[in-house]
C-alpha positions as CSV (number, residue, x, y, z in Angstrom):
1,X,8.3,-9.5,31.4
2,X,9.0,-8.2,28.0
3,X,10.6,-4.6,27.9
4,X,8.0,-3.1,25.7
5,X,9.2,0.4,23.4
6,X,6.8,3.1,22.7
7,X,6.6,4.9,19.5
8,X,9.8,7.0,18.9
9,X,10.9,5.8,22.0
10,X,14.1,3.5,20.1
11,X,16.2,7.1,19.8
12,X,16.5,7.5,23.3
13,X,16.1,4.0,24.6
14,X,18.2,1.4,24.6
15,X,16.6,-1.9,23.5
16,X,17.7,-5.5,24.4
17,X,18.2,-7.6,20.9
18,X,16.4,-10.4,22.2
19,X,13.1,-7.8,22.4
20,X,13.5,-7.3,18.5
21,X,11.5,-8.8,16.2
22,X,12.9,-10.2,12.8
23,X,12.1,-12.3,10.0
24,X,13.8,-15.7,11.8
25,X,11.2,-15.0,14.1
26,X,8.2,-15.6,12.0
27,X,5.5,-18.2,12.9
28,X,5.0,-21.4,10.8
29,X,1.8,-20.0,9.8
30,X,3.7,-16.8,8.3
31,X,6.2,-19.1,6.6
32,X,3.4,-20.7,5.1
33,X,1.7,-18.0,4.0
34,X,4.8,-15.8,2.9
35,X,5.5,-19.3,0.2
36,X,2.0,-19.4,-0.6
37,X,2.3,-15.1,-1.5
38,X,5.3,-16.2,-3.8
39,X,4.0,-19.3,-5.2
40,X,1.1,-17.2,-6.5
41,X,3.5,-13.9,-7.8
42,X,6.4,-16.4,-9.6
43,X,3.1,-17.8,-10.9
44,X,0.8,-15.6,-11.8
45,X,3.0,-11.9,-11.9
46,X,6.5,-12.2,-12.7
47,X,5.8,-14.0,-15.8
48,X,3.6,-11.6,-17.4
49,X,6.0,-8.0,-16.5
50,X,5.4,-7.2,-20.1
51,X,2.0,-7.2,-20.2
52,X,2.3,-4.5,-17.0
53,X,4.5,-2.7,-18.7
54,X,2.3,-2.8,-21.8
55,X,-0.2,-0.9,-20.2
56,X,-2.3,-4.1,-19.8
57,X,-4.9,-2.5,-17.5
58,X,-7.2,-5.5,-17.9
59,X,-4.5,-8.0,-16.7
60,X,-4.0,-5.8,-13.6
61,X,-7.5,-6.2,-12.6
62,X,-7.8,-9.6,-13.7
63,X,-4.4,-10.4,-11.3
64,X,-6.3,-8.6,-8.4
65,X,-9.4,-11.0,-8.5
66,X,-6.9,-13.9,-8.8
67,X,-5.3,-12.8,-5.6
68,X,-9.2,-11.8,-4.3
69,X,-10.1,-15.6,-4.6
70,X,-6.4,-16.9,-2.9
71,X,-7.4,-14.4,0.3
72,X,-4.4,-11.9,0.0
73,X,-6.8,-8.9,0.2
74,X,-8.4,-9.9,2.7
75,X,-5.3,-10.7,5.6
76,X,-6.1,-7.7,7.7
77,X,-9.8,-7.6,7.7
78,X,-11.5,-8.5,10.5
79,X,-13.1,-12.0,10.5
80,X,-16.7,-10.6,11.4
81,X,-16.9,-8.8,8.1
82,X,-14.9,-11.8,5.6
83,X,-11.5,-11.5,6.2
84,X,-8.8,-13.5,7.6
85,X,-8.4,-11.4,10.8
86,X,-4.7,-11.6,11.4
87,X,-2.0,-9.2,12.8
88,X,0.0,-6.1,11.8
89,X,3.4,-8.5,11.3
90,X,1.0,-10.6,8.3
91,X,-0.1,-7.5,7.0
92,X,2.9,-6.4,5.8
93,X,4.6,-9.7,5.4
94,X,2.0,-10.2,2.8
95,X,2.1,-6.6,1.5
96,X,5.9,-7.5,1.1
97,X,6.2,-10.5,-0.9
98,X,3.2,-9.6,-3.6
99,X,4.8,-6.3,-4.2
100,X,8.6,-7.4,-5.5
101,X,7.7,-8.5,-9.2
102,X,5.9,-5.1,-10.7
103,X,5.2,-1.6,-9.4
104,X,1.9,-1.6,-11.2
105,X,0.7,-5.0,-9.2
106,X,1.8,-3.6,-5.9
107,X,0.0,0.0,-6.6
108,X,-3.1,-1.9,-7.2
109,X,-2.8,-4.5,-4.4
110,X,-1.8,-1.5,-1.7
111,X,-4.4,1.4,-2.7
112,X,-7.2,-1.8,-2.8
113,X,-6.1,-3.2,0.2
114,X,-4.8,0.0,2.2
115,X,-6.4,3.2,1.6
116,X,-9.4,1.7,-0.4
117,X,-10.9,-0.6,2.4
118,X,-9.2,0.6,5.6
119,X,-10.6,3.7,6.1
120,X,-13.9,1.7,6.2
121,X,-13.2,-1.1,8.5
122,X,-11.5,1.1,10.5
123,X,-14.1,4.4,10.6
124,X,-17.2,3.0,9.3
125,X,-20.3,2.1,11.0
126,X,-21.6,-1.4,11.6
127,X,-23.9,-1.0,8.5
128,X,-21.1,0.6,6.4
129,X,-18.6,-2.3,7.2
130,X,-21.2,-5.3,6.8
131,X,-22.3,-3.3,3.1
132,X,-19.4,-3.1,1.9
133,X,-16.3,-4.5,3.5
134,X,-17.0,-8.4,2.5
135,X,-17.1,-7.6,-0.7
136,X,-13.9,-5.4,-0.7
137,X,-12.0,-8.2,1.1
138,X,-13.0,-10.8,-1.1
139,X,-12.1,-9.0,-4.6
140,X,-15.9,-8.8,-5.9
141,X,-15.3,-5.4,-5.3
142,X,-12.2,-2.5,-5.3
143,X,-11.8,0.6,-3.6
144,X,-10.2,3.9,-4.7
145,X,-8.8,6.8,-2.5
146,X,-9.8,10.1,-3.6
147,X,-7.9,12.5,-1.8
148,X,-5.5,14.6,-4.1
149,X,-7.2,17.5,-6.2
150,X,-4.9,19.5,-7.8
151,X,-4.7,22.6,-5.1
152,X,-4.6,19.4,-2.6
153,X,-1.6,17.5,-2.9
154,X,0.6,17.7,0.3
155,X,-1.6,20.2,2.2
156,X,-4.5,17.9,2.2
157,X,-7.2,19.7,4.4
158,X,-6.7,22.5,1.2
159,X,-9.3,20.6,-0.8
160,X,-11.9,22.6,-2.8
161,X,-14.6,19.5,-3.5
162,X,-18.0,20.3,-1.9
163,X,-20.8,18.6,-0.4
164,X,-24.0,19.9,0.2
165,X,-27.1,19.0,2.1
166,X,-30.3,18.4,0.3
167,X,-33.3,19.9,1.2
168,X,-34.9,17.0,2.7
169,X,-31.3,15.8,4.6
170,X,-31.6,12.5,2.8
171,X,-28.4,12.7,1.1
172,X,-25.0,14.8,0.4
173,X,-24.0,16.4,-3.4
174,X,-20.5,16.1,-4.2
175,X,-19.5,18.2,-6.3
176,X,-15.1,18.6,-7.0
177,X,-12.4,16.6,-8.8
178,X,-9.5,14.2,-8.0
179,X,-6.4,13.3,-9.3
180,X,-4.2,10.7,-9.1
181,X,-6.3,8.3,-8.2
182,X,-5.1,4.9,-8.5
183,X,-7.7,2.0,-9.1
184,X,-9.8,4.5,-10.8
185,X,-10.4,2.3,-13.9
186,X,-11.8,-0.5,-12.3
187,X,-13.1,0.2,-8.7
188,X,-16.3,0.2,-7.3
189,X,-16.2,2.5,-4.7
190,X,-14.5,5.3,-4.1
191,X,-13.2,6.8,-0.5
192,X,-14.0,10.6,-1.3
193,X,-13.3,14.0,0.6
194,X,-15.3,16.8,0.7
195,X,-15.8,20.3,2.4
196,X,-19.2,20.9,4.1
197,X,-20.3,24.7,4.0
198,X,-17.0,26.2,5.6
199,X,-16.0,23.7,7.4
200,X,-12.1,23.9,9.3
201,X,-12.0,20.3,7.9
202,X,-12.9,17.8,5.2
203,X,-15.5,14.8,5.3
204,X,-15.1,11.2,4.3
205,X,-17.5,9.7,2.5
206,X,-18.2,6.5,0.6
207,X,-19.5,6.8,-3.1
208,X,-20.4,4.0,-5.0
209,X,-19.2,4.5,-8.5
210,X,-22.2,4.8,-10.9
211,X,-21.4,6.8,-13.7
212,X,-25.2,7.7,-14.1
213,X,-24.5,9.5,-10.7
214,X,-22.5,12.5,-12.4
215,X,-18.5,10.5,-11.9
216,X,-17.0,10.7,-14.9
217,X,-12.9,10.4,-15.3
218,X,-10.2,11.4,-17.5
219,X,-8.4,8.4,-19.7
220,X,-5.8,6.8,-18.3
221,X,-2.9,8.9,-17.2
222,X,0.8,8.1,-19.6
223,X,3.3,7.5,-16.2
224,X,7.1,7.3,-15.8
225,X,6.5,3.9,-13.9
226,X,3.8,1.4,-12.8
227,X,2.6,1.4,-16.3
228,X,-0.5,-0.7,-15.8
229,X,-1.9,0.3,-12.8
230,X,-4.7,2.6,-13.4
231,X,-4.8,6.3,-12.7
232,X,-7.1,8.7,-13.9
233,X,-8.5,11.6,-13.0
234,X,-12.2,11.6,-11.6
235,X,-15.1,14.2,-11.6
236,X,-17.5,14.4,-9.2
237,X,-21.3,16.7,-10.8
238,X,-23.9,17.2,-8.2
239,X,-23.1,13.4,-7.1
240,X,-25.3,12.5,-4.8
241,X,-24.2,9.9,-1.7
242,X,-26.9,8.9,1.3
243,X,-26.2,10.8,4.5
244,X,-25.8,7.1,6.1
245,X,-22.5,7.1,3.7
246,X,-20.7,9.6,5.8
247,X,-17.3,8.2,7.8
248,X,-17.1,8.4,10.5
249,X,-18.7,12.3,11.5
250,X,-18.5,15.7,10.3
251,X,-15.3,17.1,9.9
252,X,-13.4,14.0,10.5
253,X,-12.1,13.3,7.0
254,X,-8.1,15.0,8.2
255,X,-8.5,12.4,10.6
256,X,-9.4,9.6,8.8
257,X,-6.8,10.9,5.4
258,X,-4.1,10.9,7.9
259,X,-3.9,8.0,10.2
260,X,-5.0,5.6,7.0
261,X,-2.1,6.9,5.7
262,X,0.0,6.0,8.7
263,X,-0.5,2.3,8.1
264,X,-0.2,3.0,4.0
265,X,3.7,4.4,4.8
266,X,4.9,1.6,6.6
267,X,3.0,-0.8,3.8
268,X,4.4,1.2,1.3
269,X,8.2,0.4,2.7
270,X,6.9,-3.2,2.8
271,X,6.1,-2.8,-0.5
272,X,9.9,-2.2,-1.6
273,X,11.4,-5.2,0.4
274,X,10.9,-8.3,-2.4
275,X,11.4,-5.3,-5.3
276,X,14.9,-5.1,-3.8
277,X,15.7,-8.7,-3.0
278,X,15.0,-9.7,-7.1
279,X,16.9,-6.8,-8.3
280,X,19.7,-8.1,-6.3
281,X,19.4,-11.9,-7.1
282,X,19.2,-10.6,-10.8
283,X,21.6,-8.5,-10.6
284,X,24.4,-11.4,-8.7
285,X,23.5,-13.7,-11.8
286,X,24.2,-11.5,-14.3
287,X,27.4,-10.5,-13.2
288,X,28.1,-14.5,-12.4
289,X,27.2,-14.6,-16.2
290,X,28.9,-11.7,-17.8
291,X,32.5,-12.6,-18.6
292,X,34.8,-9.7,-19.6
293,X,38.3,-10.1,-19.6
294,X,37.8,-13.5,-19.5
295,X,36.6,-13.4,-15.9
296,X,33.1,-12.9,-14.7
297,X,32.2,-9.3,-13.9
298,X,31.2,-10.8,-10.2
299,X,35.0,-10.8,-9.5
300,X,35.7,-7.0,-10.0
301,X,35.9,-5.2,-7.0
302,X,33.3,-2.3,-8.1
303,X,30.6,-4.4,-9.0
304,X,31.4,-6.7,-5.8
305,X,31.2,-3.3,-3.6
306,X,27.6,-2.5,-5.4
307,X,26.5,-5.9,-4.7
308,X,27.1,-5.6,-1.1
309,X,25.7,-2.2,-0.9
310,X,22.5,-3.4,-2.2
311,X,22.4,-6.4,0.0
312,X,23.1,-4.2,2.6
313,X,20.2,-2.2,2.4
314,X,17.6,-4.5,1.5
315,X,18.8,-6.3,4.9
316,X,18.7,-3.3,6.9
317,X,15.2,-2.0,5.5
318,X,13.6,-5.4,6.1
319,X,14.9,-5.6,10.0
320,X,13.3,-2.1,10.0
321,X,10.3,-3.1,8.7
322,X,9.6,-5.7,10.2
323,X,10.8,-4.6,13.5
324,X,8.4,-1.8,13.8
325,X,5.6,-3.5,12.7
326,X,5.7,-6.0,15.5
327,X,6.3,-3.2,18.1
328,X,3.2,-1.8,16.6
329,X,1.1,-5.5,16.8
330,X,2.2,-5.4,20.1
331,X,0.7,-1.7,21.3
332,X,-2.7,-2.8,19.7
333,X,-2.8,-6.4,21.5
334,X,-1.8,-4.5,24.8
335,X,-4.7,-1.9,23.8
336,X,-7.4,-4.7,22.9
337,X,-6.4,-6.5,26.5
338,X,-7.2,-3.0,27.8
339,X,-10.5,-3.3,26.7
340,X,-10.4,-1.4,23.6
341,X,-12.0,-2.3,20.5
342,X,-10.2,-3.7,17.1
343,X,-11.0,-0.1,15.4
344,X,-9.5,1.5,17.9
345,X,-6.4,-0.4,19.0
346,X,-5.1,-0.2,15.4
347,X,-5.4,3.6,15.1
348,X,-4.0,4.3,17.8
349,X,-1.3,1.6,17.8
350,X,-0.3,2.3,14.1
351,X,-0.8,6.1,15.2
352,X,1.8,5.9,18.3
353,X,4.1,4.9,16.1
354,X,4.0,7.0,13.2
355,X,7.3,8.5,13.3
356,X,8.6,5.1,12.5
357,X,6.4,4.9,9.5
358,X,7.3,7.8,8.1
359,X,11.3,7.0,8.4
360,X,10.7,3.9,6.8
361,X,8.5,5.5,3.5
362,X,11.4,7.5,2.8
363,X,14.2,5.6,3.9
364,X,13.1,2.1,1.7
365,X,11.3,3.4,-0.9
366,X,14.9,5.6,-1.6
367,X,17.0,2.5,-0.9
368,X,15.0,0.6,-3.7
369,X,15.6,3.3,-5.7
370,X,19.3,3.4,-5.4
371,X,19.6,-0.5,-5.2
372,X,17.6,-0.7,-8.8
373,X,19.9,2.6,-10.5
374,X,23.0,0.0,-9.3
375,X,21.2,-3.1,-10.7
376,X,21.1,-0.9,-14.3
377,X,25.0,0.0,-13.7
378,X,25.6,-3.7,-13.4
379,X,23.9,-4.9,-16.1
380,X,25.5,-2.3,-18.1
381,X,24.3,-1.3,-21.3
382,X,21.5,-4.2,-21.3
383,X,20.5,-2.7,-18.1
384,X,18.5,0.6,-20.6
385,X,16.6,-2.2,-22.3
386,X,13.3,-3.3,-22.0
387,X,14.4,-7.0,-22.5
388,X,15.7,-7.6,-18.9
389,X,14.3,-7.0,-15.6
390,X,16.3,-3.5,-14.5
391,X,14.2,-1.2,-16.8
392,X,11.1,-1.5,-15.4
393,X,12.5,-2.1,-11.7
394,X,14.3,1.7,-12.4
């Protein structure tokens, strides 16, 4: 019988390595599917990094319906409603291999994918999911997270955006703006929280985007990074959403912010995994390449001691990764065999474990940072231009 760890439990447990999960473990099926994910990103992403980096908003939307018809954004929805239906271990192997090539791809792909359709399949109701969630996991349509309001950033619950009952209790009027939200350009729905009256806590609901409807939105927001993944600001006047557009019920939204957000931090370390394997492999053949002293630049100790830091971490983040995400496909298969169903065996398997999750946010997405600073110290003075790969990984 397998020795099964709870969330947290691996500070204060010792755990047998045969009870670990790694990447040599993965299926043929996840082999297959992991190729096929960087088939399609050699193919269809790497290629075209200026055009992300140019701001290309159009291509990013045209890349998601590419990846929309090859299945990629549906992996974790539930058959029922279109998807593929498979486990938390595909999830992020998926979420890990499309991410590696450009920040602005993997924004896109993760808000889409993440906070843009799993608050739905996870809190809507049968009529919600069967609306909306086909055409979400097949790329017809993409989702937006509106969350963030400018009083609202960390303390989430602070948000000022209102909704209010009509007369005849047919339908809500939202009435507030968001920032930050990513996919705003080009999405079709938006995941939106708003205060009721006084309420202790805010309410989900979904909002079709129909700029008749009182959305408008800011232009596109001038960003540090992921150039070409749209952000804007949007503006919610007197907008008004059916009562039957509610998540989940009143008061819930906290809920529903927080434990989608819970799967989007372990995602999001996903996310960094192939980012850090290219920097690497780009930066070991440059420094096969560069000859100085008429040696390559490989044979110095310093840049053989960055090297090996940066393999280093990338190793350890993806063992991490992967590790926790199995112990959590684990707690919801144990849950579903319990009798509970798919909606709830993910939230609260992916919400046992959320201290994991939140290690691994900070812990990969700063060792991705530090492995793509080295990769710029290695390439030198060509690592500050645009014309190779370390610029835009930085």
């Amino acid at each position: 019988m397998e020795d099964i760890t709870r969330g947290g439990q691996f500070l204060v447990k010792e755990t047998k390595c045969d009870n670990i999960f790694t990447p040599e473990d993965f299926s043929e099926e996840q082999i297959m599917m992991r190729d096929s994910v960087k088939e399609f990103v050699d193919k269809e992403i790497w290629p075209n990094k200026v055009r992300f980096e140019a701001k290309d908003y159009a291509f990013t939307e045209e890349c998601m319906k590419k990846a929309g018809e090859m299945g990629f954004l549906s992996v974790a929805v539930p058959e029922a409603y279109g998807g593929m239906g498979m486990g938390f271990v595909d999830t992020c192997l998926v979420c890990d291999y499309i991410s590696g090539a450009t920040g602005s791809f993997s924004t896109a792909f993760g808000a889409h994918t993440g906070i843009g359709t799993m608050p739905i399949t996870l809190y809507g109701t049968e009529e919600q999911k069967q609306k909306y969630v086909p055409k979400l996991a097949s790329g017809e349509w993409f989702g937006a997270y509106c969350l963030t309001e400018p009083g609202a950033g960390s303390d989430a619950n602070s948000g000022k955006t209102k909704a209010v009952l009509s007369a005849d209790g047919k339908y809500y009027s939202i009435t507030g703006g968001k920032m930050w939200i990513s996919n705003a350009g080009f999405c079709s729905l938006f995941i939106v929280f708003a205060r009721i009256e006084d309420d202790k806590n805010i309410t989900g609901f979904i909002v079709e985007n129909d700029p008749s409807n009182g959305i408008t939105m800011n232009e596109e927001e001038h960003k540090l990074g992921i150039r070409a993944s749209s952000t804007r600001q949007v503006f919610f006047a007197d907008t008004k959403v059916p009562v039957e557009n509610m998540l989940a019920g009143r008061g819930e939204g906290f809920k529903i912010a927080m434990n989608a957000l819970n799967v989007g931090r372990i995602k999001l370390a996903a996310a960094c995994l192939d980012a850090q394997r290219r920097v690497t492999s780009n930066a070991v053949h440059y420094a096969n390449d560069r000859i100085q002293f008429n040696v390559p630049i490989s044979s110095f100790g310093a840049i053989r001691y960055k090297l090996a830091e940066m393999a280093t971490s990338a190793y350890a983040g993806e063992s991490a990764v992967y590790r926790a995400a199995k112990d959590i496909e684990t707690r919801i298969k144990i849950r579903e065999s319990e009798g509970a169903s798919h909606q709830e065996a993910e939230l609260k398997g992916v919400e046992e474990f959320a201290i994991e999750c939140s290690i691994l946010k900070v812990a990969v997405s700063e060792d991705v940072q530090n492995c793509a600073d080295e990769g710029i110290q290695i390439y030198g003075g060509m690592g500050f231009s645009e014309d190779t790969p370390m610029e835009s990984a930085w």
